[in-house]
C-alpha positions as CSV (number, residue, x, y, z in Angstrom):
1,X,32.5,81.6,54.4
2,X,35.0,78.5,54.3
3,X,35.2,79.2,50.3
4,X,31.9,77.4,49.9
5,X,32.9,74.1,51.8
6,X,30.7,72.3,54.4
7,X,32.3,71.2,57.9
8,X,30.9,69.3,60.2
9,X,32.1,70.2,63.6
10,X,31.8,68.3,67.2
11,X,30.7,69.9,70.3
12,X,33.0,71.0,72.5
13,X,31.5,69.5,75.7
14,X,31.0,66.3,74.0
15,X,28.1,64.8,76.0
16,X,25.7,65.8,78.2
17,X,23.8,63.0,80.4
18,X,20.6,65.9,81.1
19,X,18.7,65.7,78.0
20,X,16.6,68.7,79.2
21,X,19.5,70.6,78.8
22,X,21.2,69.4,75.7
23,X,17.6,70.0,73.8
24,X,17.9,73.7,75.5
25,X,20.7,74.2,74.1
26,X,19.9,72.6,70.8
27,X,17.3,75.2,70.8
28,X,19.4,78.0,71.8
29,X,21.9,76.8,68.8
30,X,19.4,76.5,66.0
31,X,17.3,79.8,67.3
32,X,21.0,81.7,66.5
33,X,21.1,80.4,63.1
34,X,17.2,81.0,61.9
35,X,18.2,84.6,63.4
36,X,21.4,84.6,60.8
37,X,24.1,85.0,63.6
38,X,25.2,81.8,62.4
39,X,28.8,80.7,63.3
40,X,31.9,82.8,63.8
41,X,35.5,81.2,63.9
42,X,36.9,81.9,66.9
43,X,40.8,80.8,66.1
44,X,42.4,78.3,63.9
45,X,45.8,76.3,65.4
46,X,48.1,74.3,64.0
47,X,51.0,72.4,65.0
48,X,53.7,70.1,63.8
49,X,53.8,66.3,65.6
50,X,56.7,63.5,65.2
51,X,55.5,60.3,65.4
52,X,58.1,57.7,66.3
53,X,58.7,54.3,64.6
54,X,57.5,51.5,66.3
55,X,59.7,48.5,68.1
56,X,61.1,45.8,66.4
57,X,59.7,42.6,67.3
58,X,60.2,40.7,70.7
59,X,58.1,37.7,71.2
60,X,55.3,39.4,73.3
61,X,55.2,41.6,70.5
62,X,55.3,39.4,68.0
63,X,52.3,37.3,69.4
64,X,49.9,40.5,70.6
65,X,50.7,42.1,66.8
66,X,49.7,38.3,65.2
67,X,46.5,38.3,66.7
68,X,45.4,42.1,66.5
69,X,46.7,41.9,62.9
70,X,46.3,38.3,61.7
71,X,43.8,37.2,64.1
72,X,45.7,34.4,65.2
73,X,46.0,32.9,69.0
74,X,49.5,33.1,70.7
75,X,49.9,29.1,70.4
76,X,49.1,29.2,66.8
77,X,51.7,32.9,66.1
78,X,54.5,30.9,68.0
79,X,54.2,27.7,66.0
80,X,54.0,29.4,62.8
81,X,56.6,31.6,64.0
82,X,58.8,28.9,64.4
83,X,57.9,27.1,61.4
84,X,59.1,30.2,59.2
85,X,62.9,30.2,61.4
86,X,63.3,26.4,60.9
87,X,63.0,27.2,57.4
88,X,64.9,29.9,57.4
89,X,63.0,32.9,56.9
90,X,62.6,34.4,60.5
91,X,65.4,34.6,63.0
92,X,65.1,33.3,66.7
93,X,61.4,33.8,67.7
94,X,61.8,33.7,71.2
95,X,63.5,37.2,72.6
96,X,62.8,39.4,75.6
97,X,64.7,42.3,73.3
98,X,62.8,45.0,71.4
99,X,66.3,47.1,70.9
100,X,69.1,45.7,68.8
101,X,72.4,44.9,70.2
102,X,75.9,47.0,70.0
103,X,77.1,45.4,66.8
104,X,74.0,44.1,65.0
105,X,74.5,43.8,61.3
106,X,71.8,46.2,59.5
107,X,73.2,46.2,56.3
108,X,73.1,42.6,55.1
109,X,69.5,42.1,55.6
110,X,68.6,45.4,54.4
111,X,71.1,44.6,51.1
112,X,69.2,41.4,50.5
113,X,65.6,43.5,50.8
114,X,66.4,46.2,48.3
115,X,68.0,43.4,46.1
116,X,64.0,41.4,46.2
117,X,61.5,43.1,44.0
118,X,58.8,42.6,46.5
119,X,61.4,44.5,49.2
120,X,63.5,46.9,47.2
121,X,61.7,50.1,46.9
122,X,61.6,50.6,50.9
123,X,64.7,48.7,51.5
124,X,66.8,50.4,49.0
125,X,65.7,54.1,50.4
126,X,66.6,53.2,53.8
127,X,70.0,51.7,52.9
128,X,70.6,55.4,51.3
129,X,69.4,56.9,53.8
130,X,72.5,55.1,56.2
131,X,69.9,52.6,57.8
132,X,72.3,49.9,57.5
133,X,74.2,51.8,60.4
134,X,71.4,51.7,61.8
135,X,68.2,53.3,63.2
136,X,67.7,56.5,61.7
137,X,65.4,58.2,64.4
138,X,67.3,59.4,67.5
139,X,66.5,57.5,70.6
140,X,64.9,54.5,68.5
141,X,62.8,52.6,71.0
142,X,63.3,49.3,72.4
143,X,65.2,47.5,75.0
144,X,68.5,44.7,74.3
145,X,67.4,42.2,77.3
146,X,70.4,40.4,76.2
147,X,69.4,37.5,75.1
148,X,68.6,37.5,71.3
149,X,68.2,39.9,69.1
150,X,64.7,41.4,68.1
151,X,62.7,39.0,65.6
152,X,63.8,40.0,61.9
153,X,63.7,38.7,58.1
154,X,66.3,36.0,57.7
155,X,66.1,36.3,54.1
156,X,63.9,38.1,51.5
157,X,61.5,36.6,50.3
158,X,58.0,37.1,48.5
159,X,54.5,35.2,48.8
160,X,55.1,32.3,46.4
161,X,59.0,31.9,48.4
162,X,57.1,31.3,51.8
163,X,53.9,29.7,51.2
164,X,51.5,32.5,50.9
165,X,48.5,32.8,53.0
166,X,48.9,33.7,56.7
167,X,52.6,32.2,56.7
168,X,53.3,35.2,54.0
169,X,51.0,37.8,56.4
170,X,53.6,36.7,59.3
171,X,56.3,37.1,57.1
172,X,55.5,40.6,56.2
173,X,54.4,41.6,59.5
174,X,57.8,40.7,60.9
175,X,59.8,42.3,57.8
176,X,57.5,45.6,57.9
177,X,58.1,46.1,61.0
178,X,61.7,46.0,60.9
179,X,62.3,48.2,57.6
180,X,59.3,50.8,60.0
181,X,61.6,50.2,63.1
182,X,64.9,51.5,60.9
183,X,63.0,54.6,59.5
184,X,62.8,58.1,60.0
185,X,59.9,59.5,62.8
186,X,56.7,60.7,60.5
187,X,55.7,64.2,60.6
188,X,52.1,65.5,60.7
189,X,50.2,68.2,60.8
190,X,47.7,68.4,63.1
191,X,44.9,71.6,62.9
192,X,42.4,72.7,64.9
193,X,39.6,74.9,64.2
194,X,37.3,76.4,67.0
195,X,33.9,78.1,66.3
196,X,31.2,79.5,68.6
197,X,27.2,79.5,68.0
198,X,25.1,80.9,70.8
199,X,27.7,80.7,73.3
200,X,28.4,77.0,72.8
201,X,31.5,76.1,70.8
202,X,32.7,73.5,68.6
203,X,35.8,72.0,66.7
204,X,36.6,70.8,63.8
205,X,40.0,69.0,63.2
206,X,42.3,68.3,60.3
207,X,45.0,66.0,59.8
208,X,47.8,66.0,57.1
209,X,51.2,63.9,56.9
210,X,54.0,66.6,55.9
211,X,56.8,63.4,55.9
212,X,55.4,60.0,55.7
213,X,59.1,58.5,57.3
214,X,58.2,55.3,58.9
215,X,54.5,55.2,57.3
216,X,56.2,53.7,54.0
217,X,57.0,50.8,55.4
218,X,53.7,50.0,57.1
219,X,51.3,52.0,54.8
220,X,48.3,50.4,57.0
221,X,49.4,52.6,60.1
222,X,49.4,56.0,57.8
223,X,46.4,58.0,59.5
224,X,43.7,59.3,57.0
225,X,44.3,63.0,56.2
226,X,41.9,65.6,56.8
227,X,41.7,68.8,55.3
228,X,39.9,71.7,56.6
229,X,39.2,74.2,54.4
230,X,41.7,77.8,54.6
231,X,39.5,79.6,57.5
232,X,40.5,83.0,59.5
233,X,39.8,84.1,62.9
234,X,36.5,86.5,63.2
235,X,34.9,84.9,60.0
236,X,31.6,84.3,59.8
237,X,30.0,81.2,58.8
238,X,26.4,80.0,58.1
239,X,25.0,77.2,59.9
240,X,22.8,74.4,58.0
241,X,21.9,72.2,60.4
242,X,22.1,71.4,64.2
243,X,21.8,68.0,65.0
244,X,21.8,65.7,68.5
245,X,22.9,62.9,68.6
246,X,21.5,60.4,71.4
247,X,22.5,57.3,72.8
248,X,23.2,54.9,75.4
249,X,26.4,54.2,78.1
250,X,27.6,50.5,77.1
251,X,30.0,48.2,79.4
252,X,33.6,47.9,78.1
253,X,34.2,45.4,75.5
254,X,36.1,41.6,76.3
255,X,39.9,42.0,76.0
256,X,41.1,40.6,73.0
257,X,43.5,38.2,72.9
258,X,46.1,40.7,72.3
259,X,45.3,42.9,75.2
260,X,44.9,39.9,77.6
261,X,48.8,39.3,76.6
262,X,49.6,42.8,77.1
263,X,48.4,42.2,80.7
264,X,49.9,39.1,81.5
265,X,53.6,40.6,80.3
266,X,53.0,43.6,82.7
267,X,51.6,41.8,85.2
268,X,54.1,39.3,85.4
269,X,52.1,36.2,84.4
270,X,54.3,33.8,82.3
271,X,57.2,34.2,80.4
272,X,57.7,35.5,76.6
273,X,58.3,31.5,76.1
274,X,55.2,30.1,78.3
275,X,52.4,32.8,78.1
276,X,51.2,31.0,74.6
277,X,50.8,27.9,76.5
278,X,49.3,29.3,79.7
279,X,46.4,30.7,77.5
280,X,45.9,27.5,75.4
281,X,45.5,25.7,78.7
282,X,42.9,28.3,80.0
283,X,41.2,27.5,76.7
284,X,41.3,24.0,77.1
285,X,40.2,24.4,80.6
286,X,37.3,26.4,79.4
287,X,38.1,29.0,82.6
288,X,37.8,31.7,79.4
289,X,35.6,31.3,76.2
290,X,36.8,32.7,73.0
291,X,33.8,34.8,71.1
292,X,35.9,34.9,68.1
293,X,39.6,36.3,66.8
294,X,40.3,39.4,64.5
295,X,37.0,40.5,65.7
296,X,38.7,44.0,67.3
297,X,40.9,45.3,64.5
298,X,43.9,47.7,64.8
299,X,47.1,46.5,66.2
300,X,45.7,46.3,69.8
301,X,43.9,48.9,72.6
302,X,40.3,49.4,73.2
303,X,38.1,51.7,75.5
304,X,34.9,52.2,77.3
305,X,31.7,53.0,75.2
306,X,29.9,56.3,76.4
307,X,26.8,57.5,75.5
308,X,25.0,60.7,76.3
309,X,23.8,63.5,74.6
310,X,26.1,64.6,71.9
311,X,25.6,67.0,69.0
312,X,27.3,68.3,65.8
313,X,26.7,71.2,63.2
314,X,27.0,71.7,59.9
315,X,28.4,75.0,58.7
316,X,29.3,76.4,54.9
């Protein structure tokens, strides 16, 4: 079945902390496939999912997005931060807004992208598209705190024009995410296959971007597609191998520095303009120790380790 091609599905109940049991039913699985009863699909789903663009910049943002990204600490983002708007490349880096204002002028910025070679592809789309009205996606997130507008590109400008290395990183980080904040929502397609063995089931799932929107302009958030091969409800598929997995419960990570800022803002601690300073001084203080940054990629989040008994198949 599957036109040949091998899948590797998870089990459904995930883990199972009585190993007594997951080996019984390890037993039970394998016995079903010596016996040739192998797999049988039991239904194939799909549906269609909009993703949204992301927020432009505010300075919380800005700082939690420099050291998930860039790996650098809040006091170090800011100063660079400000380094790049005194010489003109950044606007205002301190903002409580993550919406733009009534009035904000999209199409001069955007203009001066799509007129830069290292901008113009992505810059001159969204200008056709009507960005420079702005947002395309209805209900753009995003909040105008009235103050100043979100962080933004000043001017274009390419590696060499800002200095390359990590001032260039924050200088694409902030530009990126304005051209992904103006775009349209991606579309994916999300697929889900369900097969049973022995009464136990398992799923396989498959992921493929129909309208990449957004992703363009931050190619690094495009999720991997999956494909599944074509499958039909009733078919019957051979099973290889049944495997369990074991392992061990583990304590929830440190936060990173980007999660501990995350906190502070929704806690209340400090201000977009003082919570850089409040964790230098903590540093200083040596109340926290820093294991090292850029150590937990992604643009921020973790989540508790779990262990268990866990298995997975193989069928073709």
């Amino acid at each position: 079945g599957a036109g040949g091609a091998s899948l590797r599905p998870e089990w459904s109940r995930g883990r199972l902390f009585d190993r007594r049991i997951a080996l019984m039913l390890l037993q039970r699985v394998r016995a079903a496939a010596d016996d040739g009863d192998g797999a049988s699909v039991l239904g194939v789903g799909e549906e269609r999912e909009d993703r949204r663009p992301p927020s432009p910049l505010n300075t919380v943002a800005l700082m939690r997005l420099a050291s998930s990204r860039l790996g650098l600490g809040a006091y170090s983002a800011m100063q660079l931060a400000e380094e790049l708007y005194l010489r003109g490349f950044l606007s205002y880096p301190r903002t409580e807004s993550s919406g733009f204002p009534p009035g904000f002028d999209f199409l001069t910025p955007l203009e001066e992208l799509a007129a830069h070679p290292a901008w113009s592809e992505i810059a001159s789309r969204l200008v056709e598209l009507g960005a420079g009205r702005g947002p395309l996606c209805a209900g753009a997130r995003g909040k105008d705190a009235g103050d100043h507008p979100p962080i933004t590109p000043a001017r274009a400008a390419g590696p060499d024009e800002v200095g390359g290395g990590v001032r260039w990183r924050m200088y694409e980080m902030v530009t990126q995410t304005f051209l992904a904040a103006l775009g349209c929502a991606a579309r994916v397609r999300l697929t889900r296959a369900r097969f049973g063995v022995a009464g136990e089931e398992f799923t396989s799932s498959g992921l493929a971007v129909e309208e990449a929107g957004w992703y363009e302009a931050m190619p690094h958030r495009r999720p991997a597609e999956v494909s599944l091969p074509p499958l039909r409800s009733g078919e019957a598929l051979r099973v290889r191998v049944a495997v369990l997995r074991e392992g061990e419960t583990a304590p929830p990570p440190p936060l990173s520095e980007a999660e501990l800022i995350g906190a502070m803002e929704a806690a209340g601690v400090g201000t977009d303009a003082s919570i850089a300073g409040h964790i230098k001084a903590i540093e200083a203080r040596r109340y926290v120790q820093l294991v090292g940054r850029g150590e937990r990629g992604g643009d921020g989040g973790g989540g508790d380790g779990g262990g268990g008994e866990g298995g997975g198949g193989e069928g073709g």
